[in-house]
N, C-alpha and C positions, 0 to 999 in steps of 0.2 A: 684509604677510601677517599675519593675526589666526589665533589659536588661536580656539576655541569661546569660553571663558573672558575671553578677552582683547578680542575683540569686544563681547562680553556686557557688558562692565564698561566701554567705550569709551561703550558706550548706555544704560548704566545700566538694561537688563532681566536677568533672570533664562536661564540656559544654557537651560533647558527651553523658555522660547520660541522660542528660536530655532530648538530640535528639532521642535518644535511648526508653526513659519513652512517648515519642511525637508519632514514630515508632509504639510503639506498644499499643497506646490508653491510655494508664495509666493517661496523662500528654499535657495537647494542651496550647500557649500560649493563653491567651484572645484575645491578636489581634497583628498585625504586623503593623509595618511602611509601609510606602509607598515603601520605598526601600529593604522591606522584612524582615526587623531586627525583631525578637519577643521580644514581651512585655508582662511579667508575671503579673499579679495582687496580691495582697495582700494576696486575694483568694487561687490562683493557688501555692504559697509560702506555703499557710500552708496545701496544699494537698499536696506536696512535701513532708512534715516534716511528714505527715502521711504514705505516702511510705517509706518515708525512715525509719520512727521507726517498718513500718510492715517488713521493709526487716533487720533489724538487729533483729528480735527475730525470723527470720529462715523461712518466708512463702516465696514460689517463686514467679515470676512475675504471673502468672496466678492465684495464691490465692490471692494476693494481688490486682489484678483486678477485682476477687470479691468483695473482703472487700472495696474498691474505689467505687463499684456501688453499695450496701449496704448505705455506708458514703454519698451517694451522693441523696440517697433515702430512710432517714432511718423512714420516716410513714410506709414504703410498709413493712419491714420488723420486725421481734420481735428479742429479746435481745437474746432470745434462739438459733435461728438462728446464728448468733456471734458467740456465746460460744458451738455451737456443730462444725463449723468451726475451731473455737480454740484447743477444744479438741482432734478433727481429728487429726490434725497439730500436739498436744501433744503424744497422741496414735502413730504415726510415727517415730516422734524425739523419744520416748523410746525404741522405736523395734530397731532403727537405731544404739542404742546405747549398747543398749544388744549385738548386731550384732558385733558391733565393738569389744565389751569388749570380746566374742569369739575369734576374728581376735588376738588379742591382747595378749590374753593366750595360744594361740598356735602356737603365733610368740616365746613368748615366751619362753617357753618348745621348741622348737626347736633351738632357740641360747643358752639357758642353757645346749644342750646336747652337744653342739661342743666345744671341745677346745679354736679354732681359730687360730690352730698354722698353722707353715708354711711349711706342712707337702704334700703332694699332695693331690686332693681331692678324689682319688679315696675309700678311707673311710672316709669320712665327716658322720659321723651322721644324718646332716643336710639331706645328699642328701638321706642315707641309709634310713631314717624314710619316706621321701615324696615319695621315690622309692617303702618303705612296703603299703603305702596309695593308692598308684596306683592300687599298684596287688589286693588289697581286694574289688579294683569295689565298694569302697564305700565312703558316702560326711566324710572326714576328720572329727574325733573326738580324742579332745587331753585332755579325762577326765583320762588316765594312762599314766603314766609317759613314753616317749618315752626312750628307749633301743634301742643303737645301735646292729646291727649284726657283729660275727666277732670279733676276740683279738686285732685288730690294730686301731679300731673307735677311733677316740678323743672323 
């Protein structure tokens, strides 16, 4: 049996999460003192250690609420079930990261066009290319190399 504290420090998070995991169903203690104190179980300790490793491979507290009533009922459910959750969850984290890698290339290409000197901005590159983005009414695309306008661009 874990005190609040005591459990908290087994997992090396913070009491408040665990009030938090309590909060919003994830996490109840098995039972309290008479003076209110909660008392973890053995149990409750190693559903802990399952939210926590579903929230370090990236599912939010609401997937991870599923997967706890799953774990908590796993006659009712098949394996398939899991792994098309899982995959969900994979299929998003790759989009998420494609997404990025866009952000990423076209942050780039826009500090490779500027200088950085200490020049005034009024031809920044930077600003010239997101100012041409604007006018064309259209979602930014940085698959050609960004050109400043103008003989003064850095």
């Amino acid at each position: 049996m874990y005190r609040i504290g005591e459990l908290a420090g087994a997992y090396d998070i913070n009491t408040d999460t665990l009030r938090y995991y309590e909060k919003h169903g994830l996490l109840s203690p098995s039972e309290r003192t008479e003076s209110g104190y909660r008392i973890y179980s053995e149990q409750d300790a190693q559903l802990l250690k399952f939210i926590l490793r579903a929230k370090n491979v990236g599912f939010t507290l609401n997937e991870i609420q599923e997967l706890v009533s799953i774990e908590l009922n796993k006659s009712q459910w098949a394996c398939a079930d899991v792994k098309g959750r899982v995959d969900k969850k994979l299929d998003n984290i790759t989009a998420k990261i494609l997404e990025l890698q866009k952000f990423q290339k076209g942050l780039q290409e826009l500090s490779d066009s500027c200088c950085g000197g200490d020049e005034s901005a009024e031809y920044c590159s930077i600003l010239e290319a997101l100012d041409d983005i604007h006018h064309d009414d259209s979602i930014p695309r940085f698959d050609k190399p960004i050109s400043a306008k103008g003989d003064k661009s850095c």
